[in-house]
C-alpha positions as a Markdown table, in Angstrom:
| # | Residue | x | y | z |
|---|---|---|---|---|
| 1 | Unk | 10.6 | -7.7 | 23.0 |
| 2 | Unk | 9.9 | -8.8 | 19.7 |
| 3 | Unk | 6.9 | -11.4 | 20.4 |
| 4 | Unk | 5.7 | -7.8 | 22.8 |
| 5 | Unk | 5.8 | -6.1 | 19.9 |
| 6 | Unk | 3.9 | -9.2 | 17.1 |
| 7 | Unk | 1.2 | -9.5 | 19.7 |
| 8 | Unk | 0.3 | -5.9 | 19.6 |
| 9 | Unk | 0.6 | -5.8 | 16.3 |
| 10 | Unk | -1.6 | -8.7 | 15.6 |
| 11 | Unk | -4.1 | -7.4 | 18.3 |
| 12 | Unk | -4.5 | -3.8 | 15.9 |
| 13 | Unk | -4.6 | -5.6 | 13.3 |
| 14 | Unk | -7.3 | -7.6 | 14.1 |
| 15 | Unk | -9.2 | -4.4 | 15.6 |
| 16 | Unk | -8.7 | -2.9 | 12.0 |
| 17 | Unk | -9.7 | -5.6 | 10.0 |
| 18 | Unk | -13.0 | -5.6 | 12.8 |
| 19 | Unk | -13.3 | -1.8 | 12.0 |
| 20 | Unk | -13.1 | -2.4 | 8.4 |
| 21 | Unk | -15.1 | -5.4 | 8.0 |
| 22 | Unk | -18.3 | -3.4 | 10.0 |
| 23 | Unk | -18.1 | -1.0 | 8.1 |
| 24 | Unk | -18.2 | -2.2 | 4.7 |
| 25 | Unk | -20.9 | -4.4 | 6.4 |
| 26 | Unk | -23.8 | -1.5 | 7.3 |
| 27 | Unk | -22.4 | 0.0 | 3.6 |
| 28 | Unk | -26.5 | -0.2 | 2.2 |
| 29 | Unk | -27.0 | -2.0 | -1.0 |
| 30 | Unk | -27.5 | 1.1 | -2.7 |
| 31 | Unk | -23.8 | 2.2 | -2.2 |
| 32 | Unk | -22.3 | -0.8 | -2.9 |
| 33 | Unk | -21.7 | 0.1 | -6.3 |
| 34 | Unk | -18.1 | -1.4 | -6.7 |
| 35 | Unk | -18.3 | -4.0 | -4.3 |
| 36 | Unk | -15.2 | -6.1 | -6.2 |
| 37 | Unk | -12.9 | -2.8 | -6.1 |
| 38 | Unk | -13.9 | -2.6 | -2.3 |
| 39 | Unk | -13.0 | -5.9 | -1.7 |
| 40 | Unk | -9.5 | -6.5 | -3.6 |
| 41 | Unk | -8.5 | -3.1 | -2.2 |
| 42 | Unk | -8.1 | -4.4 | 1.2 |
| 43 | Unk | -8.2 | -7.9 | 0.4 |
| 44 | Unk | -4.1 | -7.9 | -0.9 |
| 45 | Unk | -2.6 | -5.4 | 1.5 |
| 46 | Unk | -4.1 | -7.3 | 4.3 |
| 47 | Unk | -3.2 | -10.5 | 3.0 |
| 48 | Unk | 0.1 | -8.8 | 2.9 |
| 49 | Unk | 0.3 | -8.3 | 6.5 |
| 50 | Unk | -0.6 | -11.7 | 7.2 |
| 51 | Unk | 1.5 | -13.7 | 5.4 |
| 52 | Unk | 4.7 | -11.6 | 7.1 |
| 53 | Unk | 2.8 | -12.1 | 10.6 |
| 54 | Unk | 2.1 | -16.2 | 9.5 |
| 55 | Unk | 5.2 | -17.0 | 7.6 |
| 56 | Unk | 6.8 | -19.4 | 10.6 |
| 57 | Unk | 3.7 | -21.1 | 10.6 |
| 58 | Unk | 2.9 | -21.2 | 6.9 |
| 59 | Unk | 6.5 | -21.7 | 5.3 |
| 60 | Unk | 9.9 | -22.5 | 7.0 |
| 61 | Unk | 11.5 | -21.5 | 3.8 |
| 62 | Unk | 12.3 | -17.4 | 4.5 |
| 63 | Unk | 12.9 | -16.9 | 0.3 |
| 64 | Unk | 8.8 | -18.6 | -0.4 |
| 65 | Unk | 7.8 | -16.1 | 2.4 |
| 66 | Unk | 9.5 | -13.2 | 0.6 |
| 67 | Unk | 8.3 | -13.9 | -2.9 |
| 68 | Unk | 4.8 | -14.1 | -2.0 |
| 69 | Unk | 4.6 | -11.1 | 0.3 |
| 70 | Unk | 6.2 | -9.3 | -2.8 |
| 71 | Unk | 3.7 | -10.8 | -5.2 |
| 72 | Unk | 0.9 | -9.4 | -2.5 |
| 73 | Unk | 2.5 | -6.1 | -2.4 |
| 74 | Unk | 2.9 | -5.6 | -6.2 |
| 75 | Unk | -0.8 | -6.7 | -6.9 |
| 76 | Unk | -1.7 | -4.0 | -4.1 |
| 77 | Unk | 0.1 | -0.8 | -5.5 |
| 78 | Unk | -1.1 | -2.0 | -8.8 |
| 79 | Unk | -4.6 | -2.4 | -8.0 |
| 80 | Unk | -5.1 | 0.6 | -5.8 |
| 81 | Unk | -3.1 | 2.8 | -7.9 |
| 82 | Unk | -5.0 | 2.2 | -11.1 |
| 83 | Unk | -8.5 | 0.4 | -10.2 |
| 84 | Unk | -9.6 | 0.8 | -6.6 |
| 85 | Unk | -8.5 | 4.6 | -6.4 |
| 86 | Unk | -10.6 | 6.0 | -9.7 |
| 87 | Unk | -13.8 | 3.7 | -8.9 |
| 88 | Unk | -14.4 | 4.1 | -5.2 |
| 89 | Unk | -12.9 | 8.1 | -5.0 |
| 90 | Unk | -12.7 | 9.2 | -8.2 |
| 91 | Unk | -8.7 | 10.1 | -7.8 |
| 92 | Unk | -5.9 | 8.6 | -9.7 |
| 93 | Unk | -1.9 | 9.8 | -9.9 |
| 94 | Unk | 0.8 | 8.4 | -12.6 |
| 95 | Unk | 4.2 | 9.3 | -13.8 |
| 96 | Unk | 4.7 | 10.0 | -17.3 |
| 97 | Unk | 7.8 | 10.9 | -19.5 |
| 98 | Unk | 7.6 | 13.6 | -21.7 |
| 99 | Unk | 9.2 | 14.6 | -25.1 |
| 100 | Unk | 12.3 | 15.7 | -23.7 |
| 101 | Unk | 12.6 | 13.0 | -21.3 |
| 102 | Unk | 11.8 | 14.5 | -18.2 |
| 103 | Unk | 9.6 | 12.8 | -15.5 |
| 104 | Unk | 6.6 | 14.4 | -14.5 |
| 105 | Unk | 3.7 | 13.2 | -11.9 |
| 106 | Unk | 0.4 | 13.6 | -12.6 |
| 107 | Unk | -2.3 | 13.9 | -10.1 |
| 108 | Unk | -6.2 | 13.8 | -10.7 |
| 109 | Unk | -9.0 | 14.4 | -9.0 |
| 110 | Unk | -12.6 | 14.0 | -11.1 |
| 111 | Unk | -14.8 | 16.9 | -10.7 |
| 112 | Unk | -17.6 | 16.2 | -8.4 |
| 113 | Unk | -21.8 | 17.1 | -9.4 |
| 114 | Unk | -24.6 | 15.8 | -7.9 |
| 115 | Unk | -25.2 | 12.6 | -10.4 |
| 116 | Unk | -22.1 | 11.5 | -10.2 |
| 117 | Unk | -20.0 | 11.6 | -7.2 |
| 118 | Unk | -18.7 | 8.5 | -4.8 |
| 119 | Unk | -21.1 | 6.3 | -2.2 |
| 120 | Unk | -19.8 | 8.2 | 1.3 |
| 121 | Unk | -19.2 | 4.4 | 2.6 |
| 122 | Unk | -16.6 | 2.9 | -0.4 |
| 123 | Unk | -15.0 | 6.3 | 0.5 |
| 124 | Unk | -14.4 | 5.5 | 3.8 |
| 125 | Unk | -12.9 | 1.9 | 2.9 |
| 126 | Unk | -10.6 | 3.3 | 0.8 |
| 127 | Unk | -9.5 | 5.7 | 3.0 |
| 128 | Unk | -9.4 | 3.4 | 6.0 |
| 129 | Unk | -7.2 | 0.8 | 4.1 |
| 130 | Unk | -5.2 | 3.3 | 3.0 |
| 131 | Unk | -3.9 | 4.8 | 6.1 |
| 132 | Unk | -4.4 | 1.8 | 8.5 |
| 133 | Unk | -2.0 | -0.5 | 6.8 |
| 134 | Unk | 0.9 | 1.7 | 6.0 |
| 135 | Unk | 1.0 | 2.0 | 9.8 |
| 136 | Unk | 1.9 | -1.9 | 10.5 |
| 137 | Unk | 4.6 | -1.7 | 8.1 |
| 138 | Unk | 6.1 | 0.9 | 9.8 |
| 139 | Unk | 6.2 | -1.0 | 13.1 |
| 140 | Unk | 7.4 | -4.1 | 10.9 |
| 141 | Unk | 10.3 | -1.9 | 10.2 |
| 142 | Unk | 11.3 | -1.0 | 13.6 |
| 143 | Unk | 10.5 | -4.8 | 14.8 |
| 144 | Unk | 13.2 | -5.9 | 12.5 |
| 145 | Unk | 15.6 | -2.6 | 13.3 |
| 146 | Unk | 15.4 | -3.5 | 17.2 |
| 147 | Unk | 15.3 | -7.5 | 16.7 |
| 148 | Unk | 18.5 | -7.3 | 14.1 |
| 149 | Unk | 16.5 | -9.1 | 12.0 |
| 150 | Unk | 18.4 | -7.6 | 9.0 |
| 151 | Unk | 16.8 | -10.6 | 6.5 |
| 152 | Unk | 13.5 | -9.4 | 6.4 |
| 153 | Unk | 14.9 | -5.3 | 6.0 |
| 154 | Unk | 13.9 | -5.6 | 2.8 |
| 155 | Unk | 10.6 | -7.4 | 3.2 |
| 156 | Unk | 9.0 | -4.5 | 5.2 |
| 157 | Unk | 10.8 | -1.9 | 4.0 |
| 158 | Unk | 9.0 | -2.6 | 0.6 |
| 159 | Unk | 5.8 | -3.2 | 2.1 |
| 160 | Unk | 6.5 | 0.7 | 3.2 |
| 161 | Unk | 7.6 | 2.5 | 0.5 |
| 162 | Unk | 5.1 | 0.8 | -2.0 |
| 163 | Unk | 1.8 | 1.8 | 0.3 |
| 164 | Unk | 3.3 | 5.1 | 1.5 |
| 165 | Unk | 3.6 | 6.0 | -2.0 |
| 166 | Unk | 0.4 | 4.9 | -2.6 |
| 167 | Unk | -0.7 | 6.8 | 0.0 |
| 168 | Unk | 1.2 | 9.6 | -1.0 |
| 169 | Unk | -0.1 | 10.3 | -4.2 |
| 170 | Unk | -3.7 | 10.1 | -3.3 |
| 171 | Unk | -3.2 | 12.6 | -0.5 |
| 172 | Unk | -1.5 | 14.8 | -3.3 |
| 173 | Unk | -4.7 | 14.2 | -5.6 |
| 174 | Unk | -7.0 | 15.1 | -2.7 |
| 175 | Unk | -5.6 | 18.6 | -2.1 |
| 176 | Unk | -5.0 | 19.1 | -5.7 |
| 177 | Unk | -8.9 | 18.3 | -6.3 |
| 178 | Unk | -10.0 | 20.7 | -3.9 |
| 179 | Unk | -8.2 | 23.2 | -6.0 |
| 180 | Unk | -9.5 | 22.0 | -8.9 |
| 181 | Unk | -5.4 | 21.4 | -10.3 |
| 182 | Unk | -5.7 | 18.6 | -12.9 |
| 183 | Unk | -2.0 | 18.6 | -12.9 |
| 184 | Unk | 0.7 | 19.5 | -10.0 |
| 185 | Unk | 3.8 | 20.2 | -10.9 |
| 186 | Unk | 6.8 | 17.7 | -10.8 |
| 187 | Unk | 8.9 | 16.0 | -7.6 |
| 188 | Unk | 12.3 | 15.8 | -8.9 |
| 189 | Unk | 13.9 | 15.1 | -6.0 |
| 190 | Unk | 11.0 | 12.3 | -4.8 |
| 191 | Unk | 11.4 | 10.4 | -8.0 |
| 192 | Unk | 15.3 | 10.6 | -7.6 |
| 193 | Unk | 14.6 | 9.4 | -3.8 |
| 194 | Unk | 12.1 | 6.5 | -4.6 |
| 195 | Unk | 14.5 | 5.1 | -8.1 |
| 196 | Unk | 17.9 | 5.0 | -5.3 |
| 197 | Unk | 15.1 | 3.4 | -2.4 |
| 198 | Unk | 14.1 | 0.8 | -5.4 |
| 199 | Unk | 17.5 | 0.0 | -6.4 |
| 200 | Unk | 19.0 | -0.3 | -3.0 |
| 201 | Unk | 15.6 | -2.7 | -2.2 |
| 202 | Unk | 16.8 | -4.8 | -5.2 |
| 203 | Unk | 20.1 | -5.4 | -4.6 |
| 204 | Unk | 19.5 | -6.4 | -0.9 |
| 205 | Unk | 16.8 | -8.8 | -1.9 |
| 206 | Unk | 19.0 | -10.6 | -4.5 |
| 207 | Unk | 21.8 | -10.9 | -1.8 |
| 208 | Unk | 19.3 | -12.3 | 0.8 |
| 209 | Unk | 17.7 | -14.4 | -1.7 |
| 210 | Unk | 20.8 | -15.6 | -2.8 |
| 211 | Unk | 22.5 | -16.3 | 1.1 |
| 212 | Unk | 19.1 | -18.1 | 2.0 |
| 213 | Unk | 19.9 | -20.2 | -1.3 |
| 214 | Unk | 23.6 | -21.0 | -0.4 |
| 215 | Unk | 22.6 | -22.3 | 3.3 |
């Protein structure tokens, strides 16, 4: 069941990446205007993916697997959150503490006119990698629920939470551009979800890590 489910993985994968990689190859010269923020936005959430799918072949050591698929996903929700997101769509979403020290998030959506608005083709990357890869986490995740491979839980369920929110708030920037909201109003109860999801996430990766190290 689970190499069923790796092979079809693999097999969309590879028909995504095909998708992708045509179209950013008829993008014309004259809209490649970021082609660096194109590239790295794909470039570490599919390297991502193919590490996790690789990781018997490229390490037999579970914990190197772990820390670099990490490392991957970090530089990921990093780069698309702050860099890849405000060059190629013109959207961008942060949290930020105020006075009193309440949590707010911010979502932002530049105001489009005709001299300045984003090539139609680094739109569609964006978007593409966006909503593609969150999808193969989620079949990671129910791979390892069905498999009772409870060792890599934490692994994939990382890998989903850091893109979903990713793609989360650039869905909530979307509709709040269209209504031309600079700022929507505050998700208590998401932020109080995702801070328990985090903590939980670290405390089962130091007990992995640290059963991996005692064997």
């Amino acid at each position: 069941m689970m190499h069923f489910v790796m092979n079809i993985v693999i097999v969309s994968l590879m028909s995504a990446v095909t998708v992708i990689g045509s179209v950013i190859y008829r993008v014309d010269h004259r809209d490649r205007v970021h082609p660096l923020a194109s590239f790295f936005h794909l470039f570490f959430r599919t390297s991502a993916i193919l590490v996790y799918l690789l990781c018997d072949i490229l390490s037999s050591r579970f914990v190197v697997c772990m820390v670099i698929i990490i490392l991957l996903l970090s530089c990921d929700f990093w780069t698309v959150k702050n860099v890849s997101g405000r060059l190629l769509v013109g959207l961008r979403w942060w949290n930020q503490v105020d006075v009193d020290g309440k949590s707010h998030w911010v979502f932002e959506s530049k105001k489009t006119d005709s001299k300045n608005t984003t090539p139609s083709a680094e739109s569609r990357v964006f978007w593409l990698g966006l909503i593609v890869c969150p999808i193969f986490w989620i079949l990671f995740v129910l791979s390892t629920i069905f498999s009772f491979n409870i060792k890599w839980l934490v692994v994939v369920v990382m890998g989903l939470v850091l893109q979903w929110a990713n793609l989360y708030g650039y869905i909530r920037c979307k509709l709040g551009g269209k209504s031309n909201l600079r700022n929507i109003a505050k998700n208590y109860l998401g932020v109080q979800i995702f801070k328990q999801v985090c903590e939980r996430l670290s405390e089962l990766f130091v007990f992995c890590s640290f059963s991996e190290y005692l064997r």
